[in-house]
Short mmCIF file of the C-alpha atoms (twelve columns), coordinates in Angstrom:
data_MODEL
# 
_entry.id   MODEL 
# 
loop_
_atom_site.group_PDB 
_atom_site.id 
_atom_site.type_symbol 
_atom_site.label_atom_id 
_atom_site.label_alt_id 
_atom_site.label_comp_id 
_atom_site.label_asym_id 
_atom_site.label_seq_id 
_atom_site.Cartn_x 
_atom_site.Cartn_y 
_atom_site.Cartn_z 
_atom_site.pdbx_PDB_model_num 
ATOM 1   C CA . UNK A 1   7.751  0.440   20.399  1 
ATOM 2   C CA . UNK A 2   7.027  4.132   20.069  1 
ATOM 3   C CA . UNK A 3   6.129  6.139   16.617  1 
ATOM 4   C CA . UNK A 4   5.212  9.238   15.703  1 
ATOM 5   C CA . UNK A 5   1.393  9.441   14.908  1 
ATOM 6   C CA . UNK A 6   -0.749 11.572  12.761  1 
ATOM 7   C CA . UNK A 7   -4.421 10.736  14.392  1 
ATOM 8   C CA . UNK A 8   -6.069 13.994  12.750  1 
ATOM 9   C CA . UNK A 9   -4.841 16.694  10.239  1 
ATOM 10  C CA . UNK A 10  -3.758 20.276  11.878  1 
ATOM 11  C CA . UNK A 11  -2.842 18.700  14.703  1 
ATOM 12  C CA . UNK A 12  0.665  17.932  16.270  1 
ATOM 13  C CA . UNK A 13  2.284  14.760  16.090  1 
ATOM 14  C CA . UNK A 14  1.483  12.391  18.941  1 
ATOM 15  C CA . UNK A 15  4.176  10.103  20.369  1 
ATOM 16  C CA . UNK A 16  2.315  6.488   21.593  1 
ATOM 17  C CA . UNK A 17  3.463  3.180   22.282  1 
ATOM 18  C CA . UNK A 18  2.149  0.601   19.249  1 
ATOM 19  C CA . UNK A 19  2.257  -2.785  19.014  1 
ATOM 20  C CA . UNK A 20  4.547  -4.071  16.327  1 
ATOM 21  C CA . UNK A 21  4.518  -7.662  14.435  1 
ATOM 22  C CA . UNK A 22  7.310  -9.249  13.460  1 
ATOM 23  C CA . UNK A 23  8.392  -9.516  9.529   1 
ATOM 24  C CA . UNK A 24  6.743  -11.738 7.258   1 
ATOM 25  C CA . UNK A 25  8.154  -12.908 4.097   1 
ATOM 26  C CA . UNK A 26  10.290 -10.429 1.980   1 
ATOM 27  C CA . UNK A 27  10.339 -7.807  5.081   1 
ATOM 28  C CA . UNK A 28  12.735 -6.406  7.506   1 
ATOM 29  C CA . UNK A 29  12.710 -4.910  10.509  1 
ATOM 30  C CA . UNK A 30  15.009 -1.928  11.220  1 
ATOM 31  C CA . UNK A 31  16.089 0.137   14.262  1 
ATOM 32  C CA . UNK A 32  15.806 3.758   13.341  1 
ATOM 33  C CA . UNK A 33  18.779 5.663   14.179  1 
ATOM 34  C CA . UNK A 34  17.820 8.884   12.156  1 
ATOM 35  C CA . UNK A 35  14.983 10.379  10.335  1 
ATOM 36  C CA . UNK A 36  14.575 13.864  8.503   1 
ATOM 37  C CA . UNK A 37  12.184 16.095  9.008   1 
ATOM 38  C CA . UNK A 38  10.898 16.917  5.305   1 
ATOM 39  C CA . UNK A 39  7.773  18.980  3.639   1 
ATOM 40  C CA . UNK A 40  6.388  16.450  2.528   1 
ATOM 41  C CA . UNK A 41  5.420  14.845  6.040   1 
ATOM 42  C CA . UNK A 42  3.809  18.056  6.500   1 
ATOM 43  C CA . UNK A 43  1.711  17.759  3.290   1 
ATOM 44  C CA . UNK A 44  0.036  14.988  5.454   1 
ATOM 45  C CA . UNK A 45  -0.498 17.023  8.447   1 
ATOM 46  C CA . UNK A 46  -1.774 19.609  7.054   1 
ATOM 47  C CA . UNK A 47  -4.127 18.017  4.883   1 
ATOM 48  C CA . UNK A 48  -2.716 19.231  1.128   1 
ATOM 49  C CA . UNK A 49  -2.339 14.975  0.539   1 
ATOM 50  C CA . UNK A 50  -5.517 13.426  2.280   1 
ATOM 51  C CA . UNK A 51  -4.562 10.086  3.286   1 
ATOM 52  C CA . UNK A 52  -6.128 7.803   5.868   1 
ATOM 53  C CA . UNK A 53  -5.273 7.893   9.342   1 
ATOM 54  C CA . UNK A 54  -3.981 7.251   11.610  1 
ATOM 55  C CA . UNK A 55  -0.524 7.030   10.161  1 
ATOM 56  C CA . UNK A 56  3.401  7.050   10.652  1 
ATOM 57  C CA . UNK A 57  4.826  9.502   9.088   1 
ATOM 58  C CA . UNK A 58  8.211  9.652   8.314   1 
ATOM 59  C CA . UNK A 59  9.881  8.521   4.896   1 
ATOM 60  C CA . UNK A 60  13.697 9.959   5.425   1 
ATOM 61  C CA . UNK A 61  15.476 7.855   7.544   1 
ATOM 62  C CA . UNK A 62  18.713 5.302   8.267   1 
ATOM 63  C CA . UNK A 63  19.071 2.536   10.668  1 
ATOM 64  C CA . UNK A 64  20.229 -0.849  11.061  1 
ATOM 65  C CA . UNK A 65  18.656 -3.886  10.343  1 
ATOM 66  C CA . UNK A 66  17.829 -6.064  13.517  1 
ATOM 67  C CA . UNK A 67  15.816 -8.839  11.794  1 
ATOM 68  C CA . UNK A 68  14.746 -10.684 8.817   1 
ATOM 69  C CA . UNK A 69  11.708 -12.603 6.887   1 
ATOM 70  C CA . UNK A 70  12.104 -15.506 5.026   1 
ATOM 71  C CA . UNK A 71  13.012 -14.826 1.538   1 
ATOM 72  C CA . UNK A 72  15.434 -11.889 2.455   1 
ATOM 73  C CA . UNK A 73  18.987 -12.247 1.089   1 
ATOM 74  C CA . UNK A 74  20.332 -8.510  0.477   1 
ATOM 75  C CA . UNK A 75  20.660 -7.007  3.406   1 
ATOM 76  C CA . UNK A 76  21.752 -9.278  6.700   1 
ATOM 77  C CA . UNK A 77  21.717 -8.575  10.592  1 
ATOM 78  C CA . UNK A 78  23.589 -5.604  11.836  1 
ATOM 79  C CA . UNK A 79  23.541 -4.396  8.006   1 
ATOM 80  C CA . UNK A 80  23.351 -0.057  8.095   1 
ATOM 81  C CA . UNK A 81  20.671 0.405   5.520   1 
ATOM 82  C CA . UNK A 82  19.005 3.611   3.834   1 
ATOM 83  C CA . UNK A 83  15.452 3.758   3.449   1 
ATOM 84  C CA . UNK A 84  13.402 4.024   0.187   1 
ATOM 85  C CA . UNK A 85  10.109 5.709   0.430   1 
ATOM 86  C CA . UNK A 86  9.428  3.786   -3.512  1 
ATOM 87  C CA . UNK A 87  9.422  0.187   -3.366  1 
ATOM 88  C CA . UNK A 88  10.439 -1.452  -6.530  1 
ATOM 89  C CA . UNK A 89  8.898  -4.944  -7.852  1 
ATOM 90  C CA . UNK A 90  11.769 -5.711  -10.243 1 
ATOM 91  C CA . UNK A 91  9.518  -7.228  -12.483 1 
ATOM 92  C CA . UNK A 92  7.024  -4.345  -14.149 1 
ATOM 93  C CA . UNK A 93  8.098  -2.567  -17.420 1 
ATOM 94  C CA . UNK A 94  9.319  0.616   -15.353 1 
ATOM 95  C CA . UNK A 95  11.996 -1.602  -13.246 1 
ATOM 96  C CA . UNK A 96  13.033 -3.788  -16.080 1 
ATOM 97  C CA . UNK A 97  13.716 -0.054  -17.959 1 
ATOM 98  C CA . UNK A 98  15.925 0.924   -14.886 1 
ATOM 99  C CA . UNK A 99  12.586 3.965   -13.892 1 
ATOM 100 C CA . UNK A 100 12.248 1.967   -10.445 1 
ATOM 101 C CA . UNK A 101 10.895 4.986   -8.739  1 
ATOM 102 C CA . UNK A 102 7.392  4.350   -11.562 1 
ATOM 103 C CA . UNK A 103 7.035  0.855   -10.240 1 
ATOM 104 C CA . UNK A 104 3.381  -0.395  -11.099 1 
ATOM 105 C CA . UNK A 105 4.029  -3.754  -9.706  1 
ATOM 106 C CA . UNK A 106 2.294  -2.782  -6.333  1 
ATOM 107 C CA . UNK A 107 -0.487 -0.962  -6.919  1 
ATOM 108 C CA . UNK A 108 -2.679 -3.682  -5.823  1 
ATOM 109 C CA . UNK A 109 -2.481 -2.846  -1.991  1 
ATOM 110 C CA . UNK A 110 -2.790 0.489   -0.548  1 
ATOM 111 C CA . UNK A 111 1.040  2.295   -0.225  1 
ATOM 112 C CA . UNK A 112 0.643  2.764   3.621   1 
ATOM 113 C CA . UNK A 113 0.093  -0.987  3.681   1 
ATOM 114 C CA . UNK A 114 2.374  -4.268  3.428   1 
ATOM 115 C CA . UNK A 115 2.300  -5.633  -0.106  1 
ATOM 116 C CA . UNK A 116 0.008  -8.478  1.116   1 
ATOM 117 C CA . UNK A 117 -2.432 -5.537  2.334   1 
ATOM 118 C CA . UNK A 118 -2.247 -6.218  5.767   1 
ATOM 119 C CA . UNK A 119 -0.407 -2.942  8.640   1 
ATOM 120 C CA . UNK A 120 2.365  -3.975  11.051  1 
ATOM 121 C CA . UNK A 121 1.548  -1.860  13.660  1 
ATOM 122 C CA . UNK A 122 -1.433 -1.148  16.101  1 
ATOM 123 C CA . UNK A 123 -2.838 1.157   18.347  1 
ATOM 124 C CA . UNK A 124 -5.052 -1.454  21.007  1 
ATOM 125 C CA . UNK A 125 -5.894 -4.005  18.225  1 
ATOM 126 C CA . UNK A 126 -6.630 -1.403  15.343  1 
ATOM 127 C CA . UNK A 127 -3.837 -1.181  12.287  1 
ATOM 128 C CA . UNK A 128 -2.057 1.856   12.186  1 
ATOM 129 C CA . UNK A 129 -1.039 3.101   8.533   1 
ATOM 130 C CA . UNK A 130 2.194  3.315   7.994   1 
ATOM 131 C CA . UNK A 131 3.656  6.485   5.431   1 
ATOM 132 C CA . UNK A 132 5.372  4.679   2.018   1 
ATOM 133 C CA . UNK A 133 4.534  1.931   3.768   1 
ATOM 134 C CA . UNK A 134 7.773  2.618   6.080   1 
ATOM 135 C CA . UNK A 135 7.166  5.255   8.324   1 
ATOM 136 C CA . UNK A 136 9.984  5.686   9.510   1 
ATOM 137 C CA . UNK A 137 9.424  8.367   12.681  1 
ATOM 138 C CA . UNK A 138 9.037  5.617   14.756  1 
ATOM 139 C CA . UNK A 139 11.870 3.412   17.096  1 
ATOM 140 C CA . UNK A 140 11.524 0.744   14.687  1 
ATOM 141 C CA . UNK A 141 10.300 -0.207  11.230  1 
ATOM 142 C CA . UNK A 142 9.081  -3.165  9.467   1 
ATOM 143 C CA . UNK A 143 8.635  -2.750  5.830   1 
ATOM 144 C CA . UNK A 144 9.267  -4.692  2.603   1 
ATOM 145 C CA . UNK A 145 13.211 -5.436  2.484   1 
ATOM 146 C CA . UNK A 146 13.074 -4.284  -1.343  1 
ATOM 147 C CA . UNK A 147 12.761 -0.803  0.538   1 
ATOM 148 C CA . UNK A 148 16.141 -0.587  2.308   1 
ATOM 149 C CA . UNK A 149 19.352 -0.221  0.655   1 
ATOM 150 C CA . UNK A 150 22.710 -1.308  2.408   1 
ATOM 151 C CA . UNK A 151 25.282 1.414   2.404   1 
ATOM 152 C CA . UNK A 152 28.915 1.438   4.059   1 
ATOM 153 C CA . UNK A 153 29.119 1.721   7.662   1 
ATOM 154 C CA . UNK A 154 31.395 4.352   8.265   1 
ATOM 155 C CA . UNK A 155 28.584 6.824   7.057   1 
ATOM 156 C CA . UNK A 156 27.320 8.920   9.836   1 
ATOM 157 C CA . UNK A 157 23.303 7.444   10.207  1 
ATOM 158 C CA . UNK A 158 22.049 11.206  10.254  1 
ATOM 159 C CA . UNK A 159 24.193 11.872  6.469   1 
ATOM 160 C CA . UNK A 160 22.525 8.558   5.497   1 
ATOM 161 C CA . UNK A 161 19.306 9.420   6.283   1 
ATOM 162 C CA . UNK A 162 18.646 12.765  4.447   1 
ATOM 163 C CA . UNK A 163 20.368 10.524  1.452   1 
ATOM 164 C CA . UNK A 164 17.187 8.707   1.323   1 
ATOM 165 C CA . UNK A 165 15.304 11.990  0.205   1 
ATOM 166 C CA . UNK A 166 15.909 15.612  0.085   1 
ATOM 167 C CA . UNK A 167 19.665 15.046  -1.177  1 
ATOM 168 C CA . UNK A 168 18.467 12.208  -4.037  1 
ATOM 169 C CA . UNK A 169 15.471 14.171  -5.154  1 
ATOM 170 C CA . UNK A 170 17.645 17.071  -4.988  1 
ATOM 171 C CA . UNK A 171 20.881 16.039  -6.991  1 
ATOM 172 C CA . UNK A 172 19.303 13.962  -8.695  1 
ATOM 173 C CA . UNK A 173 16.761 16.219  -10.188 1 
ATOM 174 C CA . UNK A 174 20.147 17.479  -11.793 1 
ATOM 175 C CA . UNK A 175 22.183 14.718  -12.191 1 
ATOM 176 C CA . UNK A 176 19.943 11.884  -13.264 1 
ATOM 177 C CA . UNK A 177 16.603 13.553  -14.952 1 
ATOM 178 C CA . UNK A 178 17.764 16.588  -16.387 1 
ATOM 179 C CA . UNK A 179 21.452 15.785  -16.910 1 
ATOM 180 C CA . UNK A 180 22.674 19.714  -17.065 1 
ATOM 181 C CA . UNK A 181 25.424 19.945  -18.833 1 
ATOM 182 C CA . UNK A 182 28.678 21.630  -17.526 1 
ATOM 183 C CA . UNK A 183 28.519 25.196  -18.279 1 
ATOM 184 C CA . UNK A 184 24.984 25.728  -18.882 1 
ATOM 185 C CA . UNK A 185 22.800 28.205  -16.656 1 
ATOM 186 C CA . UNK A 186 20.528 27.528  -13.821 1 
ATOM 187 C CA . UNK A 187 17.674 28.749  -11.721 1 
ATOM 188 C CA . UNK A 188 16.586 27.242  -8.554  1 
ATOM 189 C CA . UNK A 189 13.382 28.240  -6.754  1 
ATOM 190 C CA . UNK A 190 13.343 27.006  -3.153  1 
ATOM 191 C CA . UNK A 191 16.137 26.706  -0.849  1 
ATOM 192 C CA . UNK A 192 14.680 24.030  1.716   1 
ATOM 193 C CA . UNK A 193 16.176 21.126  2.125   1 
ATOM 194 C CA . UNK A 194 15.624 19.728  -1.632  1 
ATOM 195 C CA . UNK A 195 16.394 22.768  -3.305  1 
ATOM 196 C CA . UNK A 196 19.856 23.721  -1.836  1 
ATOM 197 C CA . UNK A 197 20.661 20.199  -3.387  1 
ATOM 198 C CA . UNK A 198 19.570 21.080  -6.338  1 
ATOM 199 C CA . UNK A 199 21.701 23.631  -5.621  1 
ATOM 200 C CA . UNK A 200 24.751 21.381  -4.924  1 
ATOM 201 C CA . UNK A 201 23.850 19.097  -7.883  1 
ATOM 202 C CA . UNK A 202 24.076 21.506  -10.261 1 
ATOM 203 C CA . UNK A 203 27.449 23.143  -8.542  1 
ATOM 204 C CA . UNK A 204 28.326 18.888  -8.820  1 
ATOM 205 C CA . UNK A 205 27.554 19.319  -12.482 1 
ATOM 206 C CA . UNK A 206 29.447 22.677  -13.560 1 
ATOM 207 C CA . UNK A 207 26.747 24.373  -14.054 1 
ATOM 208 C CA . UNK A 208 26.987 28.357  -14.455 1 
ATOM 209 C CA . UNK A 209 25.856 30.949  -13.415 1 
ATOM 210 C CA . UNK A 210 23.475 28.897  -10.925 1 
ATOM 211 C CA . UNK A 211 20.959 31.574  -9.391  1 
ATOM 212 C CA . UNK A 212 18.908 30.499  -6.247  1 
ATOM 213 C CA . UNK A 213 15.283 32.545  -5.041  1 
ATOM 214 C CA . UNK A 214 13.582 32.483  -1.589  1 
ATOM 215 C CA . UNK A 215 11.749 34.727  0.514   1 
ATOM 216 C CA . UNK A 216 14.092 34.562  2.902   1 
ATOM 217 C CA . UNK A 217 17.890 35.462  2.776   1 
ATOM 218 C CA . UNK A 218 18.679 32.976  5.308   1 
ATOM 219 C CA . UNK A 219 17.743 30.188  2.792   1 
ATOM 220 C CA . UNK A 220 19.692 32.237  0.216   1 
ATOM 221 C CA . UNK A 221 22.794 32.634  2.695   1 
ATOM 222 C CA . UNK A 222 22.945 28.771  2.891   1 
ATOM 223 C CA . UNK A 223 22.286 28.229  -1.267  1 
ATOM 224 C CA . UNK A 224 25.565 30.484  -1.046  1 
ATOM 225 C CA . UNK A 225 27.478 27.866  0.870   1 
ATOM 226 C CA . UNK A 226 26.583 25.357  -1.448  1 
ATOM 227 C CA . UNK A 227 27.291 26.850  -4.128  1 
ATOM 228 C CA . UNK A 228 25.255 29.634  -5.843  1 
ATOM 229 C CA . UNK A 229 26.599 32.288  -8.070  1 
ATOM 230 C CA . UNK A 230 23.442 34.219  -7.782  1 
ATOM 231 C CA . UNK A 231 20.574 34.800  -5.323  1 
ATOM 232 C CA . UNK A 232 17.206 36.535  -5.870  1 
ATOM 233 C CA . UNK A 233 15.086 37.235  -2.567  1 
ATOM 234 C CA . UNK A 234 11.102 36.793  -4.639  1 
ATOM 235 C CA . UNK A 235 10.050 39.674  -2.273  1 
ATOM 236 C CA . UNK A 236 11.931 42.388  -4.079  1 
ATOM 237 C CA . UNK A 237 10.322 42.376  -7.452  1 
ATOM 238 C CA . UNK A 238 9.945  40.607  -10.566 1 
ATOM 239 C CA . UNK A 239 11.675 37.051  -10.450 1 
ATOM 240 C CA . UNK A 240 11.441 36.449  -14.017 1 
ATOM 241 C CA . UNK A 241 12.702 39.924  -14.941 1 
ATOM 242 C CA . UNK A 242 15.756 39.771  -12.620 1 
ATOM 243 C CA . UNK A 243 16.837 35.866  -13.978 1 
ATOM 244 C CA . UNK A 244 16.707 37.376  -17.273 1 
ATOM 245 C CA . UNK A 245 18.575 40.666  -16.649 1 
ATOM 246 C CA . UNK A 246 21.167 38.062  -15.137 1 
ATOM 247 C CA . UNK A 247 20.992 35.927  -18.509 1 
ATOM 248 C CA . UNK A 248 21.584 38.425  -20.924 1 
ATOM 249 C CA . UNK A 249 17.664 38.809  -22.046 1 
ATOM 250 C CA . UNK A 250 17.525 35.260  -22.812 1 
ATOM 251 C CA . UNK A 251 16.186 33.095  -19.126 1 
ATOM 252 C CA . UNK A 252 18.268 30.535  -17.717 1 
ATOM 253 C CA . UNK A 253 18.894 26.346  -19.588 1 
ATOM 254 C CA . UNK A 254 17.410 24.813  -16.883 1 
ATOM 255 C CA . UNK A 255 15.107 25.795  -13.793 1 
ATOM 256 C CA . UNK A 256 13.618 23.808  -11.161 1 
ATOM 257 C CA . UNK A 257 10.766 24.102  -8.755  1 
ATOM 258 C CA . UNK A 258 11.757 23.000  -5.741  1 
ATOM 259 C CA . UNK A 259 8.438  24.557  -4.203  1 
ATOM 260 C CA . UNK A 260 5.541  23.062  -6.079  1 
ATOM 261 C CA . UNK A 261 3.167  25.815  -6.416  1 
ATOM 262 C CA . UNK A 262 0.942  27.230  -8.834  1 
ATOM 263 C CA . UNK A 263 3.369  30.619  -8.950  1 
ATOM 264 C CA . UNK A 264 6.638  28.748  -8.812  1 
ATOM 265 C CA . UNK A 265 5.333  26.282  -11.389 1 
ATOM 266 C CA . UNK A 266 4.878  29.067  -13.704 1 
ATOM 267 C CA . UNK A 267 8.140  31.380  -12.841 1 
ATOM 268 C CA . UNK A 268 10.328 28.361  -14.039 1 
ATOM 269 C CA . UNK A 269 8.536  28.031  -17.404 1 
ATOM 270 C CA . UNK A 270 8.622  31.861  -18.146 1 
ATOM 271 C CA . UNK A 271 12.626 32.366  -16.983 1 
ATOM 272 C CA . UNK A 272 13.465 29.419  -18.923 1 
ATOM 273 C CA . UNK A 273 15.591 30.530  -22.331 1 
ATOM 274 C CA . UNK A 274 13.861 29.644  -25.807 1 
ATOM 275 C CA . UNK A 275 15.319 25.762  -25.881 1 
ATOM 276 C CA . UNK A 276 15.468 24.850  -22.056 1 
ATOM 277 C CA . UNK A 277 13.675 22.876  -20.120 1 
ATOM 278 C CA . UNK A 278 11.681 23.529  -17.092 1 
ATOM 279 C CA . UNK A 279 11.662 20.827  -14.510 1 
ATOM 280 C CA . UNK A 280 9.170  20.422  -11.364 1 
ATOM 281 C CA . UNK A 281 10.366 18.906  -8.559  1 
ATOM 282 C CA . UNK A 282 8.479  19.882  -5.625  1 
ATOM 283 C CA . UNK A 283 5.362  17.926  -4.909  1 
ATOM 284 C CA . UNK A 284 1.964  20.166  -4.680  1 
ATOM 285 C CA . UNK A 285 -0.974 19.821  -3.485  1 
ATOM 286 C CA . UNK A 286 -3.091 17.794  -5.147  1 
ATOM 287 C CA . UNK A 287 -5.493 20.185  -5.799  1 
ATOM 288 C CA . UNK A 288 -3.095 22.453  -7.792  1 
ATOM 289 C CA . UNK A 289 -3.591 23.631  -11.182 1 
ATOM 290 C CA . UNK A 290 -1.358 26.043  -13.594 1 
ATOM 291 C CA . UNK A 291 -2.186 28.055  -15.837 1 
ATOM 292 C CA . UNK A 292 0.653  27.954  -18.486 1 
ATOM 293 C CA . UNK A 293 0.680  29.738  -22.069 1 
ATOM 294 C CA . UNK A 294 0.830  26.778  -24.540 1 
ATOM 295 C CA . UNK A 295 2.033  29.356  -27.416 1 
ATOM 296 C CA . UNK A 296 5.460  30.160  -25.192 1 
ATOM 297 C CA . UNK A 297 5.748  26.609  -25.025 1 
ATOM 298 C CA . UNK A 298 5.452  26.384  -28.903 1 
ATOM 299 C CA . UNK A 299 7.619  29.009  -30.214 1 
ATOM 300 C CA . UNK A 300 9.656  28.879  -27.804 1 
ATOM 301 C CA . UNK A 301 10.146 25.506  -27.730 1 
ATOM 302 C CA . UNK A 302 10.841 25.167  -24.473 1 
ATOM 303 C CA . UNK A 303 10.536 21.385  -22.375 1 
ATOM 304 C CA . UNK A 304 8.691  21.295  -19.090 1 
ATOM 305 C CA . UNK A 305 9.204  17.608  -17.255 1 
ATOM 306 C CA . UNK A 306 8.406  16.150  -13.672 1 
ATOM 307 C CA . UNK A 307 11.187 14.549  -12.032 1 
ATOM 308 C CA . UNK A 308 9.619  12.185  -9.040  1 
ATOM 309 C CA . UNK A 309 12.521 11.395  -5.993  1 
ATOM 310 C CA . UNK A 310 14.891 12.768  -8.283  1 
ATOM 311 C CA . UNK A 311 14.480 10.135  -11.124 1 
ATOM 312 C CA . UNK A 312 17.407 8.192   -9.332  1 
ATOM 313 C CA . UNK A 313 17.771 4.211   -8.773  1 
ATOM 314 C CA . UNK A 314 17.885 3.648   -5.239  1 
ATOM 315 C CA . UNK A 315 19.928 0.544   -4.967  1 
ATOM 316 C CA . UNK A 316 22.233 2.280   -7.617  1 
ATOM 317 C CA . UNK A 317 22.551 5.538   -6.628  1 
ATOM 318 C CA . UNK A 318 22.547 5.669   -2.288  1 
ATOM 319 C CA . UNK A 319 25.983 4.409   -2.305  1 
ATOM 320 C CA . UNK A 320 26.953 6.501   -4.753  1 
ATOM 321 C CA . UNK A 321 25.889 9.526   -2.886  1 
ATOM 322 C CA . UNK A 322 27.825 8.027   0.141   1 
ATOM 323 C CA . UNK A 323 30.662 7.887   -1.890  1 
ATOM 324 C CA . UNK A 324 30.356 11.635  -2.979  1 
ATOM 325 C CA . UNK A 325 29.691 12.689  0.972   1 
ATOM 326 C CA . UNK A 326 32.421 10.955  2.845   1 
ATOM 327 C CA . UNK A 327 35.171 11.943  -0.315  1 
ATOM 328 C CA . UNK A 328 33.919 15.722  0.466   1 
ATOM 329 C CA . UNK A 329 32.456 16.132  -3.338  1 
ATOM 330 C CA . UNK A 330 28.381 17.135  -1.571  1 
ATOM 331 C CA . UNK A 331 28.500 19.184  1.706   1 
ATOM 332 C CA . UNK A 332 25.695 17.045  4.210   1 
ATOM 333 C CA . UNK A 333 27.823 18.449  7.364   1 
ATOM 334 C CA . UNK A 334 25.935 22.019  6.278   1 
ATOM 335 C CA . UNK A 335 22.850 20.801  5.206   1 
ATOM 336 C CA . UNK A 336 22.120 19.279  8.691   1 
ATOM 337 C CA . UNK A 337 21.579 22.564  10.647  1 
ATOM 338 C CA . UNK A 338 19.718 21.263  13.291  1 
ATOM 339 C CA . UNK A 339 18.853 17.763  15.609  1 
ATOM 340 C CA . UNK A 340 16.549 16.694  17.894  1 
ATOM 341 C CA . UNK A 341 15.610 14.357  19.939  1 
ATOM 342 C CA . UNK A 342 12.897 11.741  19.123  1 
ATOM 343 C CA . UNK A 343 10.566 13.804  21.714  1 
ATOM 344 C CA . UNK A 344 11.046 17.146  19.765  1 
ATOM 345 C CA . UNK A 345 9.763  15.945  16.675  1 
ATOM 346 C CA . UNK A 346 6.853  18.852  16.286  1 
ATOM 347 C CA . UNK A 347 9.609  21.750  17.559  1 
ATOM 348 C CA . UNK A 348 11.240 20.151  14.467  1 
ATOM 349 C CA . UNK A 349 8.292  20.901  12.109  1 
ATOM 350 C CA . UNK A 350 7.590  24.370  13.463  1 
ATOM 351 C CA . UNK A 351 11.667 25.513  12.578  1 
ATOM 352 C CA . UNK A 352 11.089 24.213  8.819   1 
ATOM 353 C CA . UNK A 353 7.844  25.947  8.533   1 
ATOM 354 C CA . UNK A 354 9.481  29.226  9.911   1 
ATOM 355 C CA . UNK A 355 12.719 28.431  7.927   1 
ATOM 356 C CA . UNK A 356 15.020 28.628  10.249  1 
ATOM 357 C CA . UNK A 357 16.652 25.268  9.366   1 
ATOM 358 C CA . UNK A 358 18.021 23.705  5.856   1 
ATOM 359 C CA . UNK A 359 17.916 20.159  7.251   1 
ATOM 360 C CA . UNK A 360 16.115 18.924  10.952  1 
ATOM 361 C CA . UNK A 361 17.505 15.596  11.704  1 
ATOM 362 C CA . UNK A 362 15.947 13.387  14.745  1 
ATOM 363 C CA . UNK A 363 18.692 11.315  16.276  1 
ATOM 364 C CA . UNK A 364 17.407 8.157   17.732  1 
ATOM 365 C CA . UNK A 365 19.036 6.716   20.596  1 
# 
């Protein structure tokens, strides 16, 4: 089968045939039928995660399961399934507290490995990593079954797969870690494909006013149509200043980083209001550091948390987001501005980089 291949960083994508073996016990293979195009495949490529290639990227994706190991009883043949770039043990004090997306129960093998340490794939006899050990820009994935969740099957494939990431991370950054309350003000920075459902999670919630800041107004045109109040473009002065001049003097209740940078890090601690919490949600580099004032935290009292794939629960919460797509409650028809073919996959790297896109979604045929 083909995949998707990182064999060196800075470098495009390459598309080779692999060998693939077939499921061992407690594993699944799937046929991919869509797979988002997300930042955080391109924290790979360009070297801001160093992992060890080659690899598969690809950790957003939908398909249908086509075959099962022994030991496999939750998903069948022919199920459509969402995947899960966490896997989840079941058994380790974070799944037993419901925190599934913590699960310690693994960390014995390497992540872009089976759970028995062994790869799936090969390039002429030599394992091929595989990203979350899925990696899912590929024709077809094996992986541990506890990473696939069964959803209905009336849900478009290319809905279900940005389900699996940007639109949990993002709604659930609202909905399940911070838990804004209706009413209560909001700042997002980052409109990509996470951030305009934080957006949407917080418009979900009742949030108001809910301001969104980019660079670029096209990313603030779509946090429009999905429901901001207020947009700030960060090229036109002060963000900090301008939240609170919206705020009455005070900062926002909550505000999220949907960028994960040094400088966005720090512009959702300081527009915070004395009381509120600022939550990170974008992953960094791992090199990053910030440089926050301790004594605002202090007197100000003011919360900063980490919210990691949104804080949701997989099994749990997938269907749920179905639910919430197909009854017209979260706009995914919008947030899907572009396709492409499995062969286009790096023309669908270089429109998120120049933001042209809120959502790149391959179809697989």
């Amino acid at each position: 089968m083909r995949a998707a291949v990182l064999t060196e960083i800075n470098t495009p994508l390459q598309i080779l045939d692999l060998d693939q073996e077939p499921p061992k016990g407690g594993e699944v293979r799937v046929r991919v039928k869509a797979a988002g195009v997300c930042m955080s495949d391109w924290h790979i490529m360009n070297g801001d995660w160093p992992l060890p290639l080659p690899m598969v990227l690809g950790h957003e994706a939908a398909g249908i399961v086509i075959e099962s190991g022994p030991g496999v009883d939750h998903v069948e043949t022919a199920d459509h399934v969402i995947f899960s770039f966490r896997p989840h043990c079941g058994r380790c004090r974070y799944c037993c507290s419901g925190q599934t997306v913590l699960c310690i129960g693994h960390n014995d093998t390497p992540r872009w490995r089976m759970h028995d340490g062994t790869a799936r794939v090969k390039l002429n006899g030599e394992p091929v990593n595989q990203m979350a050990r899925i990696g899912t820009f590929s024709e077809e994935v094996v992986c541990p079954a506890e990473q696939v969740v069964k959803i209905r099957d009336d849900l478009p494939f290319s809905h279900a797969a940005i389900i699996g990431c940007s639109v949990a991370t993002g709604i659930g950054a609202v909905i399940r870690h911070a838990r804004v309350p209706a009413g209560s003000s909001v700042l997002v920075i980052g409109c990509g494909g996470v951030g305009l459902n934080v957006v949407q999670g917080a418009r979900l919630a009742g949030a108001s006013p809910i301001i969104a800041c980019d660079l670029r107004d096209n990313k603030l045109d779509f946090a429009k149509r999905f429901g901001a109040t207020h947009t700030i473009n960060a090229t036109a002065g002060d963000v900090v200043e301008r939240v609170r001049a919206m705020t009455g003097g005070l900062g926002v209740d909550t505000a999220f980083d949907a960028i994960g940078s040094e400088q966005t890090a720090l512009q959702v601690i300081e527009a915070v209001a004395p009381g509120g919490r600022a939550v990170l949600v974008g992953i960094p580099a791992f090199a990053t550091r910030a440089p926050i004032n301790p004594s605002q935290i202090v007197y100000g009292e003011k919360v900063i948390s980490g919210t990691y794939y949104g804080s949701v629960r997989p099994d749990v919460d997938f269907p749920i987001l179905a639910d919430l797509d197909l009854e017209k409650k979260i706009n995914l028809d919008d947030l899907i501005s572009r396709t492409y073919r499995f062969e286009e996959i790096n023309e669908g790297f270089r429109a998120m980089l120049a933001g042209e896109v809120a959502r790149g979604v391959i179809i697989c045929d």
